[in-house]
C-alpha positions as CSV (number, residue, x, y, z in Angstrom):
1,X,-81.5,37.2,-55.0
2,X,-81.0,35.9,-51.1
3,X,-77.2,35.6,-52.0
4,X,-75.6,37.8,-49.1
5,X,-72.5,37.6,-50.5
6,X,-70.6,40.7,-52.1
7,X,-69.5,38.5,-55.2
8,X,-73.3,37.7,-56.0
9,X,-73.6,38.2,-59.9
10,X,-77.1,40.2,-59.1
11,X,-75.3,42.0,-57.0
12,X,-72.2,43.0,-59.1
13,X,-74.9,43.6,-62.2
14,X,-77.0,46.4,-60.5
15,X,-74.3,47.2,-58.0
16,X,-76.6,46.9,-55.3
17,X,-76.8,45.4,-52.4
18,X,-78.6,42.4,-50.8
19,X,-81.1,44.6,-48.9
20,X,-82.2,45.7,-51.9
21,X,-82.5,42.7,-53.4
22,X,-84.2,41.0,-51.1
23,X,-88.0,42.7,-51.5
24,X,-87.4,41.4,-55.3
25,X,-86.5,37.6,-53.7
26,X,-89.7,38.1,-51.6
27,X,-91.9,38.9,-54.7
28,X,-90.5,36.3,-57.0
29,X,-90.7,33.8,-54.3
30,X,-94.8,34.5,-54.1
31,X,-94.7,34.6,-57.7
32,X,-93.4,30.9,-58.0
33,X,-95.7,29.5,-55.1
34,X,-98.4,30.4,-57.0
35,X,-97.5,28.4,-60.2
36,X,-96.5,25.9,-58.4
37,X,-100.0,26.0,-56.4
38,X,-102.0,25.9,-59.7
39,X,-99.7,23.2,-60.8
40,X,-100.1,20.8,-57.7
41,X,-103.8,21.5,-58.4
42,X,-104.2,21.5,-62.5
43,X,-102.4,17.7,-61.8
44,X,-104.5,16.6,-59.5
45,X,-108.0,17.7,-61.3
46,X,-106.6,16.0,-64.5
47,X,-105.8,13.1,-62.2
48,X,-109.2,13.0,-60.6
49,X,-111.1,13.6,-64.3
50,X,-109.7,10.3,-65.9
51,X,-110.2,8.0,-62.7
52,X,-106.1,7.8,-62.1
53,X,-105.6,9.3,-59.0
54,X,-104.9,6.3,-56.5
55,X,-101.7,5.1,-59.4
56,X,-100.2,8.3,-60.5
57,X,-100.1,9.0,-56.6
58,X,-98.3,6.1,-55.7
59,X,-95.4,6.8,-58.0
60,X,-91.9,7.6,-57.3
61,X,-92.1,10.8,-59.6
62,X,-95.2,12.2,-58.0
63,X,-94.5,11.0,-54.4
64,X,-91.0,13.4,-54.5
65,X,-93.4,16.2,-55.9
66,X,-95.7,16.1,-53.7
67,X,-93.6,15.8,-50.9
68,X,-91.4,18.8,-52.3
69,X,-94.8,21.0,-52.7
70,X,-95.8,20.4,-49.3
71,X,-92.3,21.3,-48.4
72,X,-92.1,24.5,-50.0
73,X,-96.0,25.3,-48.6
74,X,-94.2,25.0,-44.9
75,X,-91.4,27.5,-46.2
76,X,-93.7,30.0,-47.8
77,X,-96.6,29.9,-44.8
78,X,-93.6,30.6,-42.1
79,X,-92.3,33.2,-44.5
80,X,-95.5,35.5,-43.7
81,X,-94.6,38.6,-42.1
82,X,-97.4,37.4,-38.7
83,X,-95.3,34.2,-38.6
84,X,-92.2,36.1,-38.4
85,X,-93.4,38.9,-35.9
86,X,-94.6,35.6,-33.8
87,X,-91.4,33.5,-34.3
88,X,-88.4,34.6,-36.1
89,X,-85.9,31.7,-34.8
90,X,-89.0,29.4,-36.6
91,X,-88.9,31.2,-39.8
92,X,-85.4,31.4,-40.7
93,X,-84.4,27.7,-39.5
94,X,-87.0,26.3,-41.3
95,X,-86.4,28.5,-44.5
96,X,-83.0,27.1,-44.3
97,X,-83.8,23.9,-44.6
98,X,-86.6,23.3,-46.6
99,X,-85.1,25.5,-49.1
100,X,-81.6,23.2,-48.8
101,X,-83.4,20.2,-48.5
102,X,-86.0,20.8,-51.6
103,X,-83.5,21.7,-54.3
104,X,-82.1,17.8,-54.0
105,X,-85.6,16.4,-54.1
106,X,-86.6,18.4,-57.1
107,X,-83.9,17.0,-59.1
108,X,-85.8,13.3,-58.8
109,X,-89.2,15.1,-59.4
110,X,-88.3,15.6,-63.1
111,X,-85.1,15.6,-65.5
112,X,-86.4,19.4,-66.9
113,X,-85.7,20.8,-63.4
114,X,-82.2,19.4,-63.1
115,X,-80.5,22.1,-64.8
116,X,-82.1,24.3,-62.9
117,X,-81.4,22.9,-59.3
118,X,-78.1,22.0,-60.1
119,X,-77.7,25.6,-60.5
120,X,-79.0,26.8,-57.8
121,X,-76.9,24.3,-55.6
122,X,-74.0,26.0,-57.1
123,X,-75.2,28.8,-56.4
124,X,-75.5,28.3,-52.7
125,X,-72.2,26.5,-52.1
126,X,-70.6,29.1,-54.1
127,X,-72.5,31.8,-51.6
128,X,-71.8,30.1,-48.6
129,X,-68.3,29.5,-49.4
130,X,-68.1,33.0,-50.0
131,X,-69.3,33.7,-47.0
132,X,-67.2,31.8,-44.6
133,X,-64.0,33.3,-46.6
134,X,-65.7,36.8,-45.4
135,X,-66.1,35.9,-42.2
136,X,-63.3,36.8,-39.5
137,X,-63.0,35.7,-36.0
138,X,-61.9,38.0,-33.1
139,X,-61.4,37.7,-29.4
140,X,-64.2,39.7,-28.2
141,X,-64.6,41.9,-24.9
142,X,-68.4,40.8,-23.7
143,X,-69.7,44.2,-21.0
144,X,-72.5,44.6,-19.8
145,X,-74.1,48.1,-19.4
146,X,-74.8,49.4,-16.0
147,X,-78.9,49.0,-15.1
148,X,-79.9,48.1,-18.1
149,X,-80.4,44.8,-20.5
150,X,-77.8,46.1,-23.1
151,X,-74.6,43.9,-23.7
152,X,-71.2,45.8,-25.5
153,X,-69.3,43.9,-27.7
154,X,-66.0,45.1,-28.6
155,X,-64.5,42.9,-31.5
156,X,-61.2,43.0,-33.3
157,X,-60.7,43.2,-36.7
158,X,-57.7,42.7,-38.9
159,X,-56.3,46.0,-40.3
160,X,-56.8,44.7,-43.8
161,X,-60.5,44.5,-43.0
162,X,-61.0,47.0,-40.9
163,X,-61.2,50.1,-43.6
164,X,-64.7,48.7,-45.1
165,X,-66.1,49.1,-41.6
166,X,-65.1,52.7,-41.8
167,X,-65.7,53.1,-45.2
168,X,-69.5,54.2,-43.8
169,X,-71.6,54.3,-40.8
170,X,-74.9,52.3,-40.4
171,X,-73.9,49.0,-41.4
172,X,-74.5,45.8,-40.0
173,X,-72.7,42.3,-38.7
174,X,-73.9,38.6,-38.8
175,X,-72.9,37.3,-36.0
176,X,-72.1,33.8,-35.1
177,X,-71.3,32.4,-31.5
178,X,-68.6,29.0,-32.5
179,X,-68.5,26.1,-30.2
180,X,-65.8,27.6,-28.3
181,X,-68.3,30.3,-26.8
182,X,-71.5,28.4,-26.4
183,X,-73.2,27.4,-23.6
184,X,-71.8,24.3,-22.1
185,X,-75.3,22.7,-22.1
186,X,-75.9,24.0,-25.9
187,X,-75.5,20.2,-26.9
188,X,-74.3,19.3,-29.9
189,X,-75.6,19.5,-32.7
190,X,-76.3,23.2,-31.7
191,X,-78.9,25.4,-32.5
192,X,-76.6,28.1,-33.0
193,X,-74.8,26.4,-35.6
194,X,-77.8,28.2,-37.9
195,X,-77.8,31.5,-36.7
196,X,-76.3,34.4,-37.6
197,X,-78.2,37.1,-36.5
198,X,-77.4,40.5,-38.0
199,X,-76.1,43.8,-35.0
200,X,-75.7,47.1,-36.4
201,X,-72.0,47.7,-36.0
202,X,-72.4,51.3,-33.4
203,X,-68.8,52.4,-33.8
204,X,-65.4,51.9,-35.6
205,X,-62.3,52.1,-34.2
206,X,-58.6,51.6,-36.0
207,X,-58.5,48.1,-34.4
208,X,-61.7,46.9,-33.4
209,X,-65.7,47.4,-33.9
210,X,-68.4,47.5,-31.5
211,X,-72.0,46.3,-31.3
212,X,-74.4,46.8,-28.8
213,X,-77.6,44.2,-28.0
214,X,-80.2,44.6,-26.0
215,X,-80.3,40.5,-24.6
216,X,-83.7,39.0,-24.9
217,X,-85.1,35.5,-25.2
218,X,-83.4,34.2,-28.3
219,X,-80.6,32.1,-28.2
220,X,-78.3,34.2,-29.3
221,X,-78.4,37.5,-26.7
222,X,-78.7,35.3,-24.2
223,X,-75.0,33.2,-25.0
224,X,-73.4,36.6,-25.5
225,X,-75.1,37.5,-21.9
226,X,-73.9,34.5,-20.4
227,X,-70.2,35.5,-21.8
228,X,-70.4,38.8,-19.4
229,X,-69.3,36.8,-16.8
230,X,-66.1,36.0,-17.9
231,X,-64.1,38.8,-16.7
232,X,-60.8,38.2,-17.9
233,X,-61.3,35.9,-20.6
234,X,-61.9,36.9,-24.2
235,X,-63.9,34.1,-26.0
236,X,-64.3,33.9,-29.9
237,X,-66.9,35.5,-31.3
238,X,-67.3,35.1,-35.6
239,X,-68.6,37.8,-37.4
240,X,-69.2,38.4,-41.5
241,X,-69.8,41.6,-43.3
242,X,-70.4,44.8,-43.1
243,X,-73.5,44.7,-45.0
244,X,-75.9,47.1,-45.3
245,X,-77.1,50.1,-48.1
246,X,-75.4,53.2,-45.9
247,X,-72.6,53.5,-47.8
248,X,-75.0,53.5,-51.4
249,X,-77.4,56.8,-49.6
250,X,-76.8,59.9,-51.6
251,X,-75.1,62.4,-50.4
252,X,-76.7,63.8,-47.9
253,X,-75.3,66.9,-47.1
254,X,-74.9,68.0,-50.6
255,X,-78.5,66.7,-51.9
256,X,-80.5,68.1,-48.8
257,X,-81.0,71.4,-46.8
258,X,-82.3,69.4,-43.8
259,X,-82.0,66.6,-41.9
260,X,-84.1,64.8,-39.2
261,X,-82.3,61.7,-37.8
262,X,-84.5,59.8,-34.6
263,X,-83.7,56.8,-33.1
264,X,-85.6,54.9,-30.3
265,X,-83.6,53.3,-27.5
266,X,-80.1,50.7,-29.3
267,X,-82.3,51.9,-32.3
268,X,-79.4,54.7,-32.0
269,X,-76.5,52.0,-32.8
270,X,-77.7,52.9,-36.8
271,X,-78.6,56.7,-35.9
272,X,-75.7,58.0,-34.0
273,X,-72.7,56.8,-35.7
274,X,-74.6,58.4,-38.9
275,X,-75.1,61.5,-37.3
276,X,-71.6,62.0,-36.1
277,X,-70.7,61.5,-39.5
278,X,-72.8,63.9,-41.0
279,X,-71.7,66.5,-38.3
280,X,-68.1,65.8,-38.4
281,X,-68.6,66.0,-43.2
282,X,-70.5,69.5,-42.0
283,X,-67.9,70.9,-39.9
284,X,-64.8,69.3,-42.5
285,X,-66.6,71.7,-45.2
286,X,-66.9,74.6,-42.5
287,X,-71.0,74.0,-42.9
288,X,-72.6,74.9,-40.2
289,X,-74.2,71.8,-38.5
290,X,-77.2,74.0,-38.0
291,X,-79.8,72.4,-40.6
292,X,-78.9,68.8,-38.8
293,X,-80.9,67.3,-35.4
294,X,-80.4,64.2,-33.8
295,X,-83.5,63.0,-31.6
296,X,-82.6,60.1,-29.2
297,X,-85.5,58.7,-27.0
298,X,-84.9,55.8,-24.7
299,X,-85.9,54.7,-20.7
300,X,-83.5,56.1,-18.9
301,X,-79.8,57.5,-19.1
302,X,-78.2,54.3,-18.9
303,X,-79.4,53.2,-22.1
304,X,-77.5,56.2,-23.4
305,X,-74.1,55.2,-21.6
306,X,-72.6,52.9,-24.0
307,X,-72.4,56.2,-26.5
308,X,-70.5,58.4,-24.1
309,X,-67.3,55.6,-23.5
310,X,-65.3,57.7,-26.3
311,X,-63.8,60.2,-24.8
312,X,-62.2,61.9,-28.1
313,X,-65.9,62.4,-28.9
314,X,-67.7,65.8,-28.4
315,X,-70.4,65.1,-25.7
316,X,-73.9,64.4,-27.0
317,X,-75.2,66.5,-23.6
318,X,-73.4,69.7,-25.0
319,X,-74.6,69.3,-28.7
320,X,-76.7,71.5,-29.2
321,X,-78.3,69.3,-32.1
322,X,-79.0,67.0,-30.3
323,X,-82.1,66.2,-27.6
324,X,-81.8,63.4,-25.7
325,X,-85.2,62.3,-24.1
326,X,-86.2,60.1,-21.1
327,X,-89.3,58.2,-21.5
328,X,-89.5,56.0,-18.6
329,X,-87.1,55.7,-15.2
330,X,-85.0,52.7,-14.2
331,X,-87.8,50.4,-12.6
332,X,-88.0,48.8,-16.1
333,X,-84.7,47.9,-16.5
334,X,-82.5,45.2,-14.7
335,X,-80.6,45.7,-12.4
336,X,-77.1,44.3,-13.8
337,X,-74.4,45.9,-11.2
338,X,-74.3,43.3,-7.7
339,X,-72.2,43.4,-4.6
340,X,-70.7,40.2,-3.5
341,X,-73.9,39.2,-1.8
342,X,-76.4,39.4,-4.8
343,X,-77.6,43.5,-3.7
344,X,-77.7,46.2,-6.8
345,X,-75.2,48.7,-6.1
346,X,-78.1,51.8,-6.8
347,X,-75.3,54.1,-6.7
348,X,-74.0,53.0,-10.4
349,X,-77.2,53.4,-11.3
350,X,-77.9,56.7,-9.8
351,X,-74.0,58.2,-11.0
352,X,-75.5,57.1,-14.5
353,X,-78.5,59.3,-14.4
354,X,-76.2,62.5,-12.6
355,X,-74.0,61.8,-15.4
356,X,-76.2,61.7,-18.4
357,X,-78.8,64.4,-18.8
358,X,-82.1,64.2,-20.4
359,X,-81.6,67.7,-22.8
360,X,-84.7,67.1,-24.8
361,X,-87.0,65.9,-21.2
362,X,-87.9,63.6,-19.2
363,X,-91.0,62.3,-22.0
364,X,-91.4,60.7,-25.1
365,X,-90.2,63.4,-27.8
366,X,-93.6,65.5,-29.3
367,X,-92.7,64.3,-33.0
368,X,-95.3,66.2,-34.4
369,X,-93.9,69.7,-32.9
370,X,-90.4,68.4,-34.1
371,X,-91.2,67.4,-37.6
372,X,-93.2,70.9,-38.2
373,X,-90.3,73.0,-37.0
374,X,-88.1,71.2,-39.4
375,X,-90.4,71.4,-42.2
376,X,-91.6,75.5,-41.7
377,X,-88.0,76.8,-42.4
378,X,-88.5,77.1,-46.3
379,X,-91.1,75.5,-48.5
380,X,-88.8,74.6,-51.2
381,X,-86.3,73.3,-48.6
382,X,-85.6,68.9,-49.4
383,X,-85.8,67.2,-46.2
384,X,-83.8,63.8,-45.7
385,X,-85.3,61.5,-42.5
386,X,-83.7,58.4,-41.1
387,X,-85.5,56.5,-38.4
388,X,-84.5,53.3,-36.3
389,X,-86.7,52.3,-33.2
390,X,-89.8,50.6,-32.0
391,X,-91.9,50.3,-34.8
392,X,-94.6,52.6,-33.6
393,X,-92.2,55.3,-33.1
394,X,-91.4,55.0,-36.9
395,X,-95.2,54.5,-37.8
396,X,-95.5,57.9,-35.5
397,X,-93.0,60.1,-37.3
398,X,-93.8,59.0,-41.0
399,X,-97.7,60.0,-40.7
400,X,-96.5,63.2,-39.2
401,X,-93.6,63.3,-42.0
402,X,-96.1,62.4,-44.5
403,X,-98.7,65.2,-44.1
404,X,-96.2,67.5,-45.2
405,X,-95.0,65.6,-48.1
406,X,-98.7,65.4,-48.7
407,X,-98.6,68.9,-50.1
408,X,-96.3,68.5,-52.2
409,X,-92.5,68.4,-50.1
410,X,-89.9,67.2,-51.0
411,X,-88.3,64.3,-48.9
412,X,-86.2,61.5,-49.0
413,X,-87.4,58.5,-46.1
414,X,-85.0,55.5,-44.5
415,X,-86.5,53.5,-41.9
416,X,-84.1,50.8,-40.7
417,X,-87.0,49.8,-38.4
418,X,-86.9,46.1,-38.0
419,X,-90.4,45.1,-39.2
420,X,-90.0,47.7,-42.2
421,X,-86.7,46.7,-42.7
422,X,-87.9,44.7,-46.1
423,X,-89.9,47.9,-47.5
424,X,-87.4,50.6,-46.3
425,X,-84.8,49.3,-48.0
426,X,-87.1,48.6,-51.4
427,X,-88.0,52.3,-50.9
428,X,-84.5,53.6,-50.2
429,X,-83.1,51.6,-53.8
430,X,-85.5,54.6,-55.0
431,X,-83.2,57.0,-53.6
432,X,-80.8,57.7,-56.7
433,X,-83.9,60.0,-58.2
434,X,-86.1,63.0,-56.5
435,X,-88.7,61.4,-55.0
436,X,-91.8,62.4,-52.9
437,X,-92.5,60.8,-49.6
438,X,-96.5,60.3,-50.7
439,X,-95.4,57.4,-53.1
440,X,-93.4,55.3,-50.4
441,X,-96.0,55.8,-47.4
């Protein structure tokens, strides 16, 4: 069920994808810790009862299993969603390798199991193998944005490739940074030879895709910041997909009369190339765009720059669908533009605030007042909402969402929130029926 790969046989059998899986990997994966909990301890009571605990703990055959159980106790108590809030880098390196190195040592524990592990080593090689034959290396053009901590990747991709990126919006990357690109102190061996950290791809060209980052503390963000430095050079950047369960959301302008799309700050990398989709599917069936909004709430305006480099692209400031909201001003961003002697050139900054405008205000977005004026045009009226932010924006707009479904409307929810990322996409696998909101909230 954690097979990423688009050949995995659970995968080809639903025709899902691995999002959707992955809730069902989660579950079965508390469902097996607990039998082997009350094995480890229906062993050890029998051991205790007969007065045999000192030799049976001494053999080969019980030292591997209890050396595998504490294993997979490490793995499943780092799997809990407050160690992952804490420390993501923790939980997915160690979940690696435990669960690589405890299939091997189960094998020794006992010859009934052997089948079994041999299996899923097959399965893993054949995954990762997979995987690496997906995976597609481009010269990349590393940017940062102007007065803020956003970095713009521009990637090529081969033209044989390059139609499942466009094939829909929304998807994501895994991203891997190869030796080539690292950090010249990364050491060797590297930390980044286990991550590959999933970017939402924000837009597809006929050559190339783009992903934009906000750079942070992990590893990762900051290598690719490091890499803005190189002005001329292009270095190698590795990335494998698209994933993501975009391209399996029903049809939404058919299905729906209304929809509500919000992002929070590079939340939009998701939102916007969705919504310029929708609007361009509207306007190619001479719909009128009117029953589609766009809310886009970030600092300042040059968070929102990296989305008006397309020129061929209808501005977002004249879109009348659109309301673009400023919740903070530039103090709380970096300063990334510098002179020759280390000073921020504030005239970047300030051209990028003249040049952007803030159409829905200078505040966070009232979500409440937005979400009623959406639902009051019809009561039998279905209403799709997608959502990518900060997760208490999404918290925010699904209690205000879910008072009207509370009564009964009809709605169809995708939060691509990172901390609901699990549970959206469990709920969104729901989305081939008529649902009501009440049951996913």
């Amino acid at each position: 069920m954690a097979m990423k790969s688009v050949y995995s046989p659970l995968r080809l059998a639903f025709r899902t994808s691995h999002e959707k899986l992955n809730p069902w990997h989660r579950i079965s994966g508390r469902i097996i810790y607990f039998l082997l909990l009350n094995h480890a301890t229906w062993y050890l009571n029998y051991f205790i009862q007969n007065g045999i605990v000192y030799k049976r703990l001494t053999e080969f055959i019980i030292i591997i299993g209890i050396t595998s159980f504490l294993g997979i106790t490490v793995l499943f108590s780092t799997a809990l969603e407050v160690v992952r809030r804490w420390n993501y880098r923790l939980f997915f390196v160690l979940h690696f390798i435990l669960g690589l190195w405890t299939l091997p040592m189960l094998i020794f524990h006992v010859k009934e199991l052997r089948p079994y592990m041999v299996e899923a080593l097959a399965l893993l090689f054949f995954d990762l193998v997979c995987r690496k034959m997906d995976t597609i290396t481009g010269h990349a053009t590393v940017t940062t944005v102007t007065g803020t901590k956003l970095v713009k990747v521009k990637i090529p991709v081969p033209p044989t490739k390059i139609y499942r990126f466009a094939a829909a919006p929304g998807q994501h990357v895994y991203l891997f940074i190869p030796s080539e690109s690292r950090p010249s102190n990364a050491g060797y061996p590297s930390i980044h030879d286990l991550l590959f950290n999933p970017f939402t791809v924000a837009e597809v060209s006929s050559t190339d895709v783009t992903l934009v980052m906000r750079t942070g503390s992990g590893p990762t963000t900051l290598a690719i910041d490091r890499l803005t430095s190189l002005t001329k050079a292009k270095p190698p950047i590795d990335i494998e997909g698209p994933y993501g369960t975009a391209k399996r959301f029903p049809d939404l302008v058919d299905s729906y009369d209304r929809i509500l799309l919000v992002a929070g700050g590079v939340g939009a990398t998701f939102i916007l190339p969705i919504y310029r989709h929708l609007r361009d599917e509207m306007e190619g069936e001479s719909t009128s765009p009117d029953r589609l909004k766009f809310i886009w709430s970030m600092r300042s305006g040059a968070e929102a720059s990296w989305a008006f480099d397309t020129p061929a692209e209808p501005s977002l400031e004249d879109d009348e669908h659109v309301k673009i909201y400023f919740t903070r001003g530039n103090a709380d961003d970096r300063p990334r533009s510098q002179t020759a002697d280390g000073s921020v050139e504030l005239d970047d900054l300030q051209q990028v605030e003249k040049t952007i405008k803030a159409t829905g205000g200078k505040a966070r977005p009232d979500l409440k007042k937005i979400v009623d004026e959406i639902f009051r045009f019809g009561n039998e009226e279905r209403i799709a909402v997608l959502v990518c932010g900060p997760q208490g924006l999404a918290r925010d707009l699904r209690k205000h969402v879910g008072s009207w479904a509370m009564n009964g409307r009809e709605v169809w929810w995708h939060d691509e929130t990172l901390y609901a990322y699990i549970f959206s996409y469990f709920l969104a696998s729901l989305s081939v029926f008529p649902i009501r909101l009440p049951t996913m909230i």
